[in-house]
MDTraj code that builds the backbone (N, CA, C; nanometers):
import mdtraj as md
import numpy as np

residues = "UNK UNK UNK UNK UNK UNK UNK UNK UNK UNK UNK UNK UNK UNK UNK UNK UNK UNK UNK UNK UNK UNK UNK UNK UNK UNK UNK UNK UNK UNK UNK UNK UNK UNK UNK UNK UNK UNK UNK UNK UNK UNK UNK UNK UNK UNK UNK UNK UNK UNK UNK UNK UNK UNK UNK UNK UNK UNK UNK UNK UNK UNK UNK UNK UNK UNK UNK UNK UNK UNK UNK UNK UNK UNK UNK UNK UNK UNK UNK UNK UNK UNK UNK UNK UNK UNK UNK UNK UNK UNK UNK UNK UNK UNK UNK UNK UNK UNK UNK UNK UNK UNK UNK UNK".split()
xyz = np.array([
    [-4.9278, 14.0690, 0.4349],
    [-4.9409, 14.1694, 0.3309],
    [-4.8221, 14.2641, 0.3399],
    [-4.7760, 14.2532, 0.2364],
    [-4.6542, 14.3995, 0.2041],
    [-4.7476, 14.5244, 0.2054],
    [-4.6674, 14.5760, 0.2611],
    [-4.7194, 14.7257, 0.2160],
    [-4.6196, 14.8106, 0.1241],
    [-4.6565, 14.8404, 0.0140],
    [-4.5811, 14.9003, -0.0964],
    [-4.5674, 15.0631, -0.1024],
    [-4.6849, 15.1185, -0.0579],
    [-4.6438, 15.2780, -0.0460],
    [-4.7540, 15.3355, 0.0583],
    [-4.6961, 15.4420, 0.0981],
    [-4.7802, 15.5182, 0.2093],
    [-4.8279, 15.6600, 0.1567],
    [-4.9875, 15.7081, 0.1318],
    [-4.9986, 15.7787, 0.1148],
    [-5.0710, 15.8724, 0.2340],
    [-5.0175, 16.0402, 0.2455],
    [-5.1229, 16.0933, 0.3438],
    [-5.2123, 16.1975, 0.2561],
    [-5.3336, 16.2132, 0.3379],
    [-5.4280, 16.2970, 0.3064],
    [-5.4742, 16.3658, 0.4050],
    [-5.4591, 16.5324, 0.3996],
    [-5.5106, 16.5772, 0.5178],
    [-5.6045, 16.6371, 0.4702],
    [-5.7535, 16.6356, 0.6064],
    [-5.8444, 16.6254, 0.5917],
    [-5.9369, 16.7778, 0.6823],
    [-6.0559, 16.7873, 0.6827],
    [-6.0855, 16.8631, 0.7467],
    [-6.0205, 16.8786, 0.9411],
    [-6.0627, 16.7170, 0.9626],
    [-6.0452, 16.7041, 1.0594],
    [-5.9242, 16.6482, 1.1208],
    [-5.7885, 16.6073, 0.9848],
    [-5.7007, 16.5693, 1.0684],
    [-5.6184, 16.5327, 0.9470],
    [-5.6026, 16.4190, 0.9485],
    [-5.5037, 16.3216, 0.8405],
    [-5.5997, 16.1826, 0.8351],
    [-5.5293, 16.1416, 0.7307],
    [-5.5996, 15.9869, 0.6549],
    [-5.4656, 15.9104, 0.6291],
    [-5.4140, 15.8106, 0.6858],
    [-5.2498, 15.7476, 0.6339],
    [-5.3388, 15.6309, 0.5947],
    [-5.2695, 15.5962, 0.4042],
    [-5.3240, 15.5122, 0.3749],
    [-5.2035, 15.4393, 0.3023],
    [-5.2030, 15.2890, 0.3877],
    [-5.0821, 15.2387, 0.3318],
    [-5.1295, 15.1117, 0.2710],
    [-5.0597, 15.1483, 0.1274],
    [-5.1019, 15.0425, 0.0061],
    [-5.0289, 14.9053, 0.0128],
    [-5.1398, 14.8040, 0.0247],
    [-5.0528, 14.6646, -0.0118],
    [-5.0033, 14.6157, -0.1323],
    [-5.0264, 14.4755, -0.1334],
    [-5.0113, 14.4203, -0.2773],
    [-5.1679, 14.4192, -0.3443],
    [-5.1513, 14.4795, -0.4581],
    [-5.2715, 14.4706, -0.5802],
    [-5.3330, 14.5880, -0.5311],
    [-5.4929, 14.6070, -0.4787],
    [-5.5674, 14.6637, -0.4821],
    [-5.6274, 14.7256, -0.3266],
    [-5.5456, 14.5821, -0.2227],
    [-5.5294, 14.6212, -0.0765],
    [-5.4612, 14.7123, -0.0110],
    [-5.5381, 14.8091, 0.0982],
    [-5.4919, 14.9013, 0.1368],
    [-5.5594, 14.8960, 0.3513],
    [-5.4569, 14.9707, 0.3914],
    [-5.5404, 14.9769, 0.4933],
    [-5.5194, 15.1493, 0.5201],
    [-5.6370, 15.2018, 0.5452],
    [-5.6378, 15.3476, 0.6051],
    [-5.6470, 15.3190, 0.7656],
    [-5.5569, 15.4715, 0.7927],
    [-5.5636, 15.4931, 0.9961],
    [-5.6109, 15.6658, 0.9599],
    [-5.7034, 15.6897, 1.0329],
    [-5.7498, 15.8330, 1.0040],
    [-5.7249, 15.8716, 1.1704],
    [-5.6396, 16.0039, 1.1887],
    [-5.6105, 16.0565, 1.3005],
    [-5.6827, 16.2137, 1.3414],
    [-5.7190, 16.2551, 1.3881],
    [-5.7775, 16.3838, 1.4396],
    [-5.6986, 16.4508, 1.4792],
    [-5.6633, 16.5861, 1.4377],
    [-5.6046, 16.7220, 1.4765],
    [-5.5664, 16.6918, 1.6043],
    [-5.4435, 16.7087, 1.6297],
    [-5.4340, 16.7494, 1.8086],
    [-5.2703, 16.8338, 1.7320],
    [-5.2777, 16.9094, 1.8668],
    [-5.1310, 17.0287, 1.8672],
    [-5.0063, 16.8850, 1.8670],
    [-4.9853, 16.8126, 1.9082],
    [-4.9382, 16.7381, 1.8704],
    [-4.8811, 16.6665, 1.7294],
    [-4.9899, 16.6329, 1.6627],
    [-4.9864, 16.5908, 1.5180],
    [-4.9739, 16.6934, 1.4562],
    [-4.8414, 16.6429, 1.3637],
    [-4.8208, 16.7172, 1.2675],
    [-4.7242, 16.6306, 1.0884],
    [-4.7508, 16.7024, 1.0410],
    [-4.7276, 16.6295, 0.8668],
    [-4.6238, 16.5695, 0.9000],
    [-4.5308, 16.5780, 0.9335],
    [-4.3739, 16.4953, 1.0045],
    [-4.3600, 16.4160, 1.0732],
    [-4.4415, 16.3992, 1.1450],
    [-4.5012, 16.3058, 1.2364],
    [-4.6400, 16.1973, 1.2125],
    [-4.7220, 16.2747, 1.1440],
    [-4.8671, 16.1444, 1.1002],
    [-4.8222, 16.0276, 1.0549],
    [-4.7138, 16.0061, 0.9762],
    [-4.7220, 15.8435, 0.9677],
    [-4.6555, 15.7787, 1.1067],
    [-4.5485, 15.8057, 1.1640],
    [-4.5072, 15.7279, 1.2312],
    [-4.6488, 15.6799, 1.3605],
    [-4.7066, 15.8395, 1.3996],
    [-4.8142, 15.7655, 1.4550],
    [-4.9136, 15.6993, 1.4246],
    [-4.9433, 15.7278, 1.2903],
    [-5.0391, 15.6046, 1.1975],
    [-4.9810, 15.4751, 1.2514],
    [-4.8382, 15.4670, 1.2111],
    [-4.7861, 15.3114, 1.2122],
    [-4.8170, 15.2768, 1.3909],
    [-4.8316, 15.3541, 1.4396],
    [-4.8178, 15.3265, 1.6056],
    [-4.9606, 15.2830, 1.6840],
    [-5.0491, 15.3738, 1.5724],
    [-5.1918, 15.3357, 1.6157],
    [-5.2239, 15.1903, 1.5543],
    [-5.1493, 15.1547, 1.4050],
    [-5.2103, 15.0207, 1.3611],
    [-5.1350, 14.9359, 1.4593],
    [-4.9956, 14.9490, 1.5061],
    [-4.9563, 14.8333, 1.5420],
    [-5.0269, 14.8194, 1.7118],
    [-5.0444, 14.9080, 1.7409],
    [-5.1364, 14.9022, 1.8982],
    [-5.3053, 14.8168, 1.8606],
    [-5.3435, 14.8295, 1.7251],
    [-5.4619, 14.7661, 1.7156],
    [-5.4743, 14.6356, 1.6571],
    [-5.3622, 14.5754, 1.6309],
    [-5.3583, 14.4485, 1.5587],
    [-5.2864, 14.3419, 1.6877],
    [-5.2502, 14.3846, 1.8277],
    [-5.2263, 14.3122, 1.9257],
    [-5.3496, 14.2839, 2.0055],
    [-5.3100, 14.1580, 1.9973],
    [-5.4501, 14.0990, 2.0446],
    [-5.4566, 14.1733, 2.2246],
    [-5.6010, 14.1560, 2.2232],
    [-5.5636, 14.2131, 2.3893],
    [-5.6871, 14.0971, 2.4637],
    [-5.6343, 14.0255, 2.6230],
    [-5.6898, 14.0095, 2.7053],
    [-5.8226, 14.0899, 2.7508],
    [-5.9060, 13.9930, 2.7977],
    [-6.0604, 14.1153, 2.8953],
    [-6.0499, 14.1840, 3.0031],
    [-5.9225, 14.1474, 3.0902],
    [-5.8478, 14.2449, 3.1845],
    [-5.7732, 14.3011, 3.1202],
    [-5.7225, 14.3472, 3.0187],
    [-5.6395, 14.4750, 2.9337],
    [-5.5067, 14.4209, 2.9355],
    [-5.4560, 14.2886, 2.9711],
    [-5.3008, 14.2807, 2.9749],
    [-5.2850, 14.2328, 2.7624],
    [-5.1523, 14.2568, 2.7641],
    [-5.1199, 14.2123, 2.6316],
    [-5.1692, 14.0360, 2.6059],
    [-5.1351, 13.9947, 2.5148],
    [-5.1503, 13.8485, 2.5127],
    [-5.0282, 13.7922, 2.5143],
    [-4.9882, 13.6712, 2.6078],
    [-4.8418, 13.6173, 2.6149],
    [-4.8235, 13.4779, 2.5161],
    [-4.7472, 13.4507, 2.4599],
    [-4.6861, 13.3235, 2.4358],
    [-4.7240, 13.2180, 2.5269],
    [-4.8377, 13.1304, 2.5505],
    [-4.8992, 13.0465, 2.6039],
    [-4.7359, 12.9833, 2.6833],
    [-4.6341, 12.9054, 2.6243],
    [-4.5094, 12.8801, 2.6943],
    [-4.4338, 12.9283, 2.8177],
    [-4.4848, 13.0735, 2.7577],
    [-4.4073, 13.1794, 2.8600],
    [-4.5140, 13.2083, 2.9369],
    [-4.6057, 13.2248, 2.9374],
    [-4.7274, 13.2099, 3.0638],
    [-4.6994, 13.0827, 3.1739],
    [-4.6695, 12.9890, 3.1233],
    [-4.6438, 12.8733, 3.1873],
    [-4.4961, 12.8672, 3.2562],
    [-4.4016, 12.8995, 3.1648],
    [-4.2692, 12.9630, 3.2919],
    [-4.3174, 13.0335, 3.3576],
    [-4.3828, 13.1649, 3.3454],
    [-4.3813, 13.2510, 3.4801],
    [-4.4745, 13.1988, 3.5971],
    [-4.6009, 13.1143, 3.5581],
    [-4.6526, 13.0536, 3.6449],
    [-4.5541, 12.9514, 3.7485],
    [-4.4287, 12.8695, 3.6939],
    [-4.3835, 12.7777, 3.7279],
    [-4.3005, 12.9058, 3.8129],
    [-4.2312, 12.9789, 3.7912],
    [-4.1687, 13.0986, 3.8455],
    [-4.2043, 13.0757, 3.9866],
    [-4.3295, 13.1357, 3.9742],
    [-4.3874, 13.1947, 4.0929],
    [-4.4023, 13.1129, 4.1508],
    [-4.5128, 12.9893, 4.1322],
    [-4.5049, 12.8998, 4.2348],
    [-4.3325, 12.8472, 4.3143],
    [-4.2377, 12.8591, 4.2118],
    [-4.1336, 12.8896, 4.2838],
    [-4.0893, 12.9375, 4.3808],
    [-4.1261, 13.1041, 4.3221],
    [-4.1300, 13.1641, 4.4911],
    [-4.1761, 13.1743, 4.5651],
    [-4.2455, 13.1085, 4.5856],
    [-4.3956, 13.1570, 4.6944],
    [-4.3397, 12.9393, 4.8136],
    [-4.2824, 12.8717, 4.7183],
    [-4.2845, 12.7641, 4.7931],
    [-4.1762, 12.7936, 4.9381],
    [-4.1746, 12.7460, 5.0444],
    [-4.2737, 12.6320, 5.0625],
    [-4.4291, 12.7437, 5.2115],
    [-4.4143, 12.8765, 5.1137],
    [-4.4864, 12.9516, 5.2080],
    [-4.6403, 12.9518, 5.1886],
    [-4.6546, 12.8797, 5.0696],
    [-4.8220, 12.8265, 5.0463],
    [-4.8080, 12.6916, 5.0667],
    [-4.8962, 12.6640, 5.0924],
    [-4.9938, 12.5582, 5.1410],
    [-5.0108, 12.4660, 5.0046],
    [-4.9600, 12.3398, 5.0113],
    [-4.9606, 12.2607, 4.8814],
    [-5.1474, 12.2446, 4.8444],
    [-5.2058, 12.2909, 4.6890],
    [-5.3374, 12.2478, 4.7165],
    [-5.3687, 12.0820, 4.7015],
    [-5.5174, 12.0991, 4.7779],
    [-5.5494, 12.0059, 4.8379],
    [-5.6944, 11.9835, 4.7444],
    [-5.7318, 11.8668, 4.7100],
    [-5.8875, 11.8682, 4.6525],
    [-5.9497, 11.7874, 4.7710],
    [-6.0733, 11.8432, 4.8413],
    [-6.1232, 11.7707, 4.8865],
    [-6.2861, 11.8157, 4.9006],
    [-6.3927, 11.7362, 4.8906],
    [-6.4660, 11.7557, 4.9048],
    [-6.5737, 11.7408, 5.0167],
    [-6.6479, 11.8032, 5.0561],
    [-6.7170, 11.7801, 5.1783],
    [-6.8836, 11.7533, 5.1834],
    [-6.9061, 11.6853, 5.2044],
    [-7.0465, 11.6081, 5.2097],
    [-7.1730, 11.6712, 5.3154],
    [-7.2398, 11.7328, 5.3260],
    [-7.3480, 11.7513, 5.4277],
    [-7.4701, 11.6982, 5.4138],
    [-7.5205, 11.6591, 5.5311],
    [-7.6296, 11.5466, 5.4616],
    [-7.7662, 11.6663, 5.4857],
    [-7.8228, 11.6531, 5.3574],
    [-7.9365, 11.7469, 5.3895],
    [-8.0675, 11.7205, 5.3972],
    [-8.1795, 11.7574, 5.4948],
    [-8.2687, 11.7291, 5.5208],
    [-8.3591, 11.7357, 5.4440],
    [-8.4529, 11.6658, 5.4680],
    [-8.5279, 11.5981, 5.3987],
    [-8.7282, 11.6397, 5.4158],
    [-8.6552, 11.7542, 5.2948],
    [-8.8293, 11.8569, 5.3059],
    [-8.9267, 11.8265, 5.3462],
    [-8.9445, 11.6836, 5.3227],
    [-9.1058, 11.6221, 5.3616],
    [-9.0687, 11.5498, 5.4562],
    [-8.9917, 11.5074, 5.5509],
    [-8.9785, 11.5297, 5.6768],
    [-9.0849, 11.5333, 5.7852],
    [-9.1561, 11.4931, 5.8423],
    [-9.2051, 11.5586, 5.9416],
    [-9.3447, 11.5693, 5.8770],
    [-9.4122, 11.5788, 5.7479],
    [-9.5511, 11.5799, 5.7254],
    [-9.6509, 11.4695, 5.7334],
])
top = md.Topology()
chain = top.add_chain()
for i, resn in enumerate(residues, 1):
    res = top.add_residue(resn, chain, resSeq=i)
    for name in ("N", "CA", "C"):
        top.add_atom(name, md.element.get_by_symbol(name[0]), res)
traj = md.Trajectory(xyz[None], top)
């Protein structure tokens, strides 16, 4: 979506940045008073709050990476870390377990 014009509206409680798309689409960011915000400043932090909310985010809070580049830095590391880890190993281990009715 283009966005074609930016309008502000200040409000009891702050500002309203409402930036118009194509046709009839719009998206509003409504900000709250702080000594900070001011008319000269509300859009750029409008634009700062939408673009902080349209990045996807991880359930541990990291950004989201380029699946590719997750995979270099993994290859990275195991880089550095060789040959001071321990190559893994799958193995599984068997215990034989007794046998409840056993003994009745």
């Amino acid at each position: 979506m283009a966005l074609n014009d930016i309008t502000v509206y200040q409000t009891e409680d702050g500002f309203v940045v409402e930036f118009g798309g194509e046709g009839e689409d719009s998206i509003a960011v409504t900000l709250r008073s702080t000594l900070e915000l001011t008319p000269e400043n509300v859009v750029l932090r409008a634009k700062a709050l939408l673009a902080a909310a349209i990045e996807p985010v991880h359930s541990d809070g990291t950004r989201s990476k380029d699946p590719a580049l997750l995979e270099e830095e993994l290859e990275e590391g195991l880089e550095d870390t060789f040959p001071a880890s321990d190559p893994v190993s799958v193995t599984s281990s068997s215990i034989p377990m007794r046998d409840p009715n056993a003994g009745r």
